[in-house]
BADRENSE-796460 format. One record per atom (N, C-alpha, C): residue in three letters; x, y, z. Coordinates in steps of 0.02 Angstrom, whole numbers, plus 50000, padded with zeros to 5 digits. Layout:
// BADRENSE-796460
AlaXYZ...
END
This chain:
// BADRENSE-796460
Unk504265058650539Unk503755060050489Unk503065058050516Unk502655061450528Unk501895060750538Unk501595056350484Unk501155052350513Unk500765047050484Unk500125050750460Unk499945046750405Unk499365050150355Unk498665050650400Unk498455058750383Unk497615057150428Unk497295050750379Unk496855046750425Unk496585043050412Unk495755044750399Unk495725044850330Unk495045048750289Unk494515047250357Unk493945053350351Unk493345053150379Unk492855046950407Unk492935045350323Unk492415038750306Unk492735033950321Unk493405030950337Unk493585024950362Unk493645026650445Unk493615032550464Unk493575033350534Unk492735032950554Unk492375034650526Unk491565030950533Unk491585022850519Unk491805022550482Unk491795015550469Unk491875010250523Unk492585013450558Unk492755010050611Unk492475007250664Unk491985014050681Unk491505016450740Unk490975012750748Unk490755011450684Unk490135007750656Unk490465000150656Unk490844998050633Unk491134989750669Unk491094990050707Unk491524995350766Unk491604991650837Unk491014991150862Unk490474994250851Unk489724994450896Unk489384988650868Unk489554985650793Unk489454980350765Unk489514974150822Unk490314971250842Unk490514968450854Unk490344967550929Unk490234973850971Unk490124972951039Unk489484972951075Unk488864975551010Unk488394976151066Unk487854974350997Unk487894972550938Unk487494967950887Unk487494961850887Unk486924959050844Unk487234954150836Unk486744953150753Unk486864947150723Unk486614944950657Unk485934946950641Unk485734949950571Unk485124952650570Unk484784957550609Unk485224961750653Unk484904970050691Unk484974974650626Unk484734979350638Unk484384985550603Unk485024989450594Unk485364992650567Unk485774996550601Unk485365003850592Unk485605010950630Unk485425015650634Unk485185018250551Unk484675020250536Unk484675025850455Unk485105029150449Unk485275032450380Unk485815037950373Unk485855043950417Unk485365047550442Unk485275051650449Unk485425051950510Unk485125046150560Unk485255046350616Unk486075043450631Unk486405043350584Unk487345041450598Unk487445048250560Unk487155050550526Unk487325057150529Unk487635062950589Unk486895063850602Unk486935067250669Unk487395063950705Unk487365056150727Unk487665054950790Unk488625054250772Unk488635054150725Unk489485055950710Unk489635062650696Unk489265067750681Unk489325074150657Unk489625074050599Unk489485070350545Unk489885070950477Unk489205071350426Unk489445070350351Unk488855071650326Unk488635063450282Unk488185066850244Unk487655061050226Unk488185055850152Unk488605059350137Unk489065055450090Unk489515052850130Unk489805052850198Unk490335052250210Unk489855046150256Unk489295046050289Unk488975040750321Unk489145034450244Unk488845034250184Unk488765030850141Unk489445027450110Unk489835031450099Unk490575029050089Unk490645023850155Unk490435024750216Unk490615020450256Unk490305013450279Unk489595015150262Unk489325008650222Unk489245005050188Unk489645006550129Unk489775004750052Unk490334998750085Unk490605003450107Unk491384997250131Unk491144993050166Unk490754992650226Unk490604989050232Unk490024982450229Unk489824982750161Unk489324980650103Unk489974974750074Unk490424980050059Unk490804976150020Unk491164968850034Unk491444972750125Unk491834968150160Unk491614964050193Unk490544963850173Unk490154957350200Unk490134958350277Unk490114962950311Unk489734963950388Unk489134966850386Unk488984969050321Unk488224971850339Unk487804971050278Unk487254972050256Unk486834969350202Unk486234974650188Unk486074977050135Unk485944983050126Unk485174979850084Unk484434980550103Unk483794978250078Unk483364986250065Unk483194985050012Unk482894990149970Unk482174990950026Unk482164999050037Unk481614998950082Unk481424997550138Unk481944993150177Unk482104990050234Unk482534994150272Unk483214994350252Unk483864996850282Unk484274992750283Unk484894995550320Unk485504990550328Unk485374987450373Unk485654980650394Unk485584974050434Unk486454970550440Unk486354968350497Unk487124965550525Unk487164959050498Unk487564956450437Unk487664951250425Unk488124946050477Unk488064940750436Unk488434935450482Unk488874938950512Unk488974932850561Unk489814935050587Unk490284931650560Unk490114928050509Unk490824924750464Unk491254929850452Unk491944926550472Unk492604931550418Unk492484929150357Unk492434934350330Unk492594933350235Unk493174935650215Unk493694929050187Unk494334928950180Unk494334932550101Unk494464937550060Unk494584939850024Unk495174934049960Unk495014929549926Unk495294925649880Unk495764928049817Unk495684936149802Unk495714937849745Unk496454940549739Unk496864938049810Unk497604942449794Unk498014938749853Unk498704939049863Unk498974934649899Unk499104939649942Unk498874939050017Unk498674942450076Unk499084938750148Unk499534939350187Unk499524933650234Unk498734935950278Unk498664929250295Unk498224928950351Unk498094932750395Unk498614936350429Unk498514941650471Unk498564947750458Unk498624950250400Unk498494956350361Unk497814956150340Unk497504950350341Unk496874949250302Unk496254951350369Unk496404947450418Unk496104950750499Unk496324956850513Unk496664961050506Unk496994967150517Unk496384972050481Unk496434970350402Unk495944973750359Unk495214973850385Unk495034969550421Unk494374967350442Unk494254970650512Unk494664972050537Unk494624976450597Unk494484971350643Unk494794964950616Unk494704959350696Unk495474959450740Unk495714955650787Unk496404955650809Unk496764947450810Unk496824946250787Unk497074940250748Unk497794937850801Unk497914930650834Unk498324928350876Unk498394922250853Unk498864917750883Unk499234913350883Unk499244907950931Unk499154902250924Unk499084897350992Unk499484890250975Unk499874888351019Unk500244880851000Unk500724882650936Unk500904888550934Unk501634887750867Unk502034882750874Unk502094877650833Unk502724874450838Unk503034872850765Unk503694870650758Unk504324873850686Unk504594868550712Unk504554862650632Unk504924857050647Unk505024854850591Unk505514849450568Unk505824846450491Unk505274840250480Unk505064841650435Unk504634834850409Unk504784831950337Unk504694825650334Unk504854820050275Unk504134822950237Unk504314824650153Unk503884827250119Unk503314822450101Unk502914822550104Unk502184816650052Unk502084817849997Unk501854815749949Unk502034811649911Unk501614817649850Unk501144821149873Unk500494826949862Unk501084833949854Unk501484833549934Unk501814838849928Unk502684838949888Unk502874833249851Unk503294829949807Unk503144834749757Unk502684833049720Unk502164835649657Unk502134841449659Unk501814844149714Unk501624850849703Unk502174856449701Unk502574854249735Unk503284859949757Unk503784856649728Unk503504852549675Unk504294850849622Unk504904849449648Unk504714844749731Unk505394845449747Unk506064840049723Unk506554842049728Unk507024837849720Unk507334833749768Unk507464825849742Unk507724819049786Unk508094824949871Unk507844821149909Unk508214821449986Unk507994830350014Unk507674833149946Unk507504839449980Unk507154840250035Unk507204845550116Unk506874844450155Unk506434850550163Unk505874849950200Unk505034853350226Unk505364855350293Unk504974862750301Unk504924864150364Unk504234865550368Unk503864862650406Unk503154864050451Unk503214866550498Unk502724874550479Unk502544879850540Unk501594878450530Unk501474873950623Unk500884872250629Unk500934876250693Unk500094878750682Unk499864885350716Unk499094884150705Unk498834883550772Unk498104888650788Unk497944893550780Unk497454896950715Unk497324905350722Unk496774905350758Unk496894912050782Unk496394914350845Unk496054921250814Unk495344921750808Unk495264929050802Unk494894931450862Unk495164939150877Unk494724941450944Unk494704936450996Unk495224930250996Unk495164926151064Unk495044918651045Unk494704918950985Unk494274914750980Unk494514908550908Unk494614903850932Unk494944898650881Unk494404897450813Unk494964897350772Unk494724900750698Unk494734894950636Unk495454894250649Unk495664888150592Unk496424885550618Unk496564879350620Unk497074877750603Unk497544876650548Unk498234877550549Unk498694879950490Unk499304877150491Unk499534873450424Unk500214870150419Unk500344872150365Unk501154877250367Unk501364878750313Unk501894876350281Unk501894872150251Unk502664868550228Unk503164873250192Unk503594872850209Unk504144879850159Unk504564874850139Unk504944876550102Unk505504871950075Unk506174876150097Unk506534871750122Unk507034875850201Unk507674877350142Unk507944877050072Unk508284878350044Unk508264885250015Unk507654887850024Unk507684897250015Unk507584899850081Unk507734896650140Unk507534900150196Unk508044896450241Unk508774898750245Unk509394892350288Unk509254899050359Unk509214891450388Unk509154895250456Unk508574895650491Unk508054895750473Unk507584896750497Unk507234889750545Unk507594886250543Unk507274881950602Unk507494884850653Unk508144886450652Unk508444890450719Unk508234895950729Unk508144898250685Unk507854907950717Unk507204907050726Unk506634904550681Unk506034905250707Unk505754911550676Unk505244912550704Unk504894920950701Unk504764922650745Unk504664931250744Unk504424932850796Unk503724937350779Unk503674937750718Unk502974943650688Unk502414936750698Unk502054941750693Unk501214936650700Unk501014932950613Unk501504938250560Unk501334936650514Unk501934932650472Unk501914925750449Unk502684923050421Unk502724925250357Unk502284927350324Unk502314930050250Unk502744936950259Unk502624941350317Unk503114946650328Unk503924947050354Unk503824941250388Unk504424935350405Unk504754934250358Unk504684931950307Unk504884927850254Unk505114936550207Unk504844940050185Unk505074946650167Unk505534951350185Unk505314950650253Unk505754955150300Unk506754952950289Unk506804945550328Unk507424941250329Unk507374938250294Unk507124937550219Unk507584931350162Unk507204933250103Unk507144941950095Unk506884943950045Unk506484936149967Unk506054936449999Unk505334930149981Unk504614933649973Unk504524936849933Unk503944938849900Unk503364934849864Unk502774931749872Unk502534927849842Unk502304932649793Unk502234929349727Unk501864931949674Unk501304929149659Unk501224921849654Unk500414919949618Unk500514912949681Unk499964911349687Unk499724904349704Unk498984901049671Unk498844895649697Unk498224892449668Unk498084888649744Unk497314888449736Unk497034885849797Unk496564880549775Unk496414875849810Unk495724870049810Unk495494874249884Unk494804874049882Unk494404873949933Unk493854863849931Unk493974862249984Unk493344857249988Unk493064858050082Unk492404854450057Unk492224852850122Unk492134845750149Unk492314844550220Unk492364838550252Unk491964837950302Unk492034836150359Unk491934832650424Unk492444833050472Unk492514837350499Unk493054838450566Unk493294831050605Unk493624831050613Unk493964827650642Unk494274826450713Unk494164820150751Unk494174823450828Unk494754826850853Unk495184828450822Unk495704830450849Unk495674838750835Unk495534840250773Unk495364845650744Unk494674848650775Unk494404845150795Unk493794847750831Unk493824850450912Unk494374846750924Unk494704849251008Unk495124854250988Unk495644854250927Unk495734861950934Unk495464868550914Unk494934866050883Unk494384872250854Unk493834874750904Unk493774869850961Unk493244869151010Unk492594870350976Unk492314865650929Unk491814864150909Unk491524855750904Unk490984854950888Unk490624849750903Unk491124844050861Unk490984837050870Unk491434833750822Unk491334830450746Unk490614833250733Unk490044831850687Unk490094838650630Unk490444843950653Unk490554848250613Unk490674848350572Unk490534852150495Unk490834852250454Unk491394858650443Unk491914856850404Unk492484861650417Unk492584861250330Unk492934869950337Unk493254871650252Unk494114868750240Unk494214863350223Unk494804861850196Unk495104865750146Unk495674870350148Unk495864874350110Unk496614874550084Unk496744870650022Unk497304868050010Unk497784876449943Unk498434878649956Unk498764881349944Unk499494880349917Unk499494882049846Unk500024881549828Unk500434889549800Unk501004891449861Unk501394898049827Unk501794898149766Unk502064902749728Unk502474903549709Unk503064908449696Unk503674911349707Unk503964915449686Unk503944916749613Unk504214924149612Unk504164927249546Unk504244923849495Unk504974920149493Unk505044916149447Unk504524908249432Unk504194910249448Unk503954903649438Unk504224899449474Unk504344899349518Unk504574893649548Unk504074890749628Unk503904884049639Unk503294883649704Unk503974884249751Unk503574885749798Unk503974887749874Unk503654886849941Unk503024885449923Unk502534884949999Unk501734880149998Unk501754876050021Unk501264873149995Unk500624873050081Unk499964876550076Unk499774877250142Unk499094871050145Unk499064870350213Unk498494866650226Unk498114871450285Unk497314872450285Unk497014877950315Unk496424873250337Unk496264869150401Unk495644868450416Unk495104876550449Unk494464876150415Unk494334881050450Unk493714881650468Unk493224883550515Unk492694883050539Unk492204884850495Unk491654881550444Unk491224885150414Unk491004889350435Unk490804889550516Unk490224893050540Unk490494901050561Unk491164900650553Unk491694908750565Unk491804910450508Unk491994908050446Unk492584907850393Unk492104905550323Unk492224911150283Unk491924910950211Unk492404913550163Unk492244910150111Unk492714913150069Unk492464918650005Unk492744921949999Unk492514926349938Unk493064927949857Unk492654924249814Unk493154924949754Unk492794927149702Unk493444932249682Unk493344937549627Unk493204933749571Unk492794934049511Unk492904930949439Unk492674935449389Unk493254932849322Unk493014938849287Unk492344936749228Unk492224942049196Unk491604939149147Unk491724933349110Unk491344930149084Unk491284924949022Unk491574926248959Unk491964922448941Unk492274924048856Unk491824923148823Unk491644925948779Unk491184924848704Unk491434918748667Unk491174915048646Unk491524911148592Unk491674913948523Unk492234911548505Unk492464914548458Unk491924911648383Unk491874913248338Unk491744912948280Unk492084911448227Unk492114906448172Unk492764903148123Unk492024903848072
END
């Protein structure tokens, strides 16, 4: 079966990142409509659809009268839906890797007791991992699972880049809802040698709690991550009215 053409406007889109990423940098001009017109041969709606998206997805910044401009180079992690990590770089058109995996049994604390409701003598498996985007060290990541919906898996391991697809694929595990704390800290020297940044840094502490359908917790994450790469973006909905009695 042939795979779906991939619309116009996300194939401009593309074109327009990669020239983003390789030969911009923060605050350049990007080309007017007209002139990505011509130079893609498409037309003047299909240039705009492809800037819209990327308006949305925070690489570029759109000033009345001015033009478009290359925003940061922060990843903006999308908050509003449960994504693994490397589906979330995938969407972004970065290439997202792996450094120092290691899968080992750990004695639960006392934070992760509470949060994952576990029961007397129940045991943690920690999958701690370096993310890398485009090469380049991103955040560090410890995911505690609770090894009683997942037998086996110290021994098998993974082999996908992504464990949320892992976890679907071999032990049918679908997350449905989680809740997150974001805070900010002070890096830490150890954390600062694996982020290869200064040791004075400040870093996004990003605390995660999963759950399966049933309600039940199943994964509790810890995410150091570089302010100066990594932003977060969260959806909210309007203000309730107060009610009236």
């Amino acid at each position: 079966m042939s795979k779906a053409k991939v619309p116009l406007y996300k194939q401009v889109k593309e074109k327009i990142l990669r020239e983003i990423n390789e030969q911009m940098k923060e605050g350049d001009l990007l080309p007017t409509e007209p002139e990505m017109e011509e130079k893609y041969q498409v037309s003047r709606i299909t240039v705009r659809k492809a800037i819209d998206d990327l308006v949305l997805e925070g690489f570029v910044t759109k000033e009345q009268g001015r033009g478009t401009f290359v925003r940061s180079t922060k990843i903006v992690q999308d908050a509003s839906s449960i994504t693994s990590w490397t589906e979330e770089m995938h969407l972004k058109g970065k290439t997202p890797d792996t450094q120092k995996l290691k899968l080992f049994a750990v004695s639960p604390s006392r934070k992760m007791k509470q949060n994952l409701k576990l029961a007397a003598n129940e045991e943690i498996i920690c999958v701690e991992r370096i993310r890398l985007v485009d090469g380049e060290p991103i955040a560090l990541m410890f995911n505690y699972l609770r090894s009683k919906f997942i037998p086996d898996f110290l021994d098998k391991g993974f082999t996908r880049e992504s464990l949320y697809e892992e976890l679907e694929e071999n032990y049918d595990i679908v997350l449905e809802e989680a809740t997150e704390q974001i805070r900010a800290r002070l890096v830490t020297d150890l954390e600062a040698s694996a982020l290869n940044i200064p040791p004075d840094e400040a870093v996004m502490h990003i605390t995660r709690t999963t759950y399966l359908p049933d309600g039940t917790p199943f994964e509790m994450v810890e995410m150091i991550s570089r302010s100066d790469k990594y932003e977060y973006n969260i959806k909210v909905s309007g203000r309730e009215k107060n009610k009236l009695f």
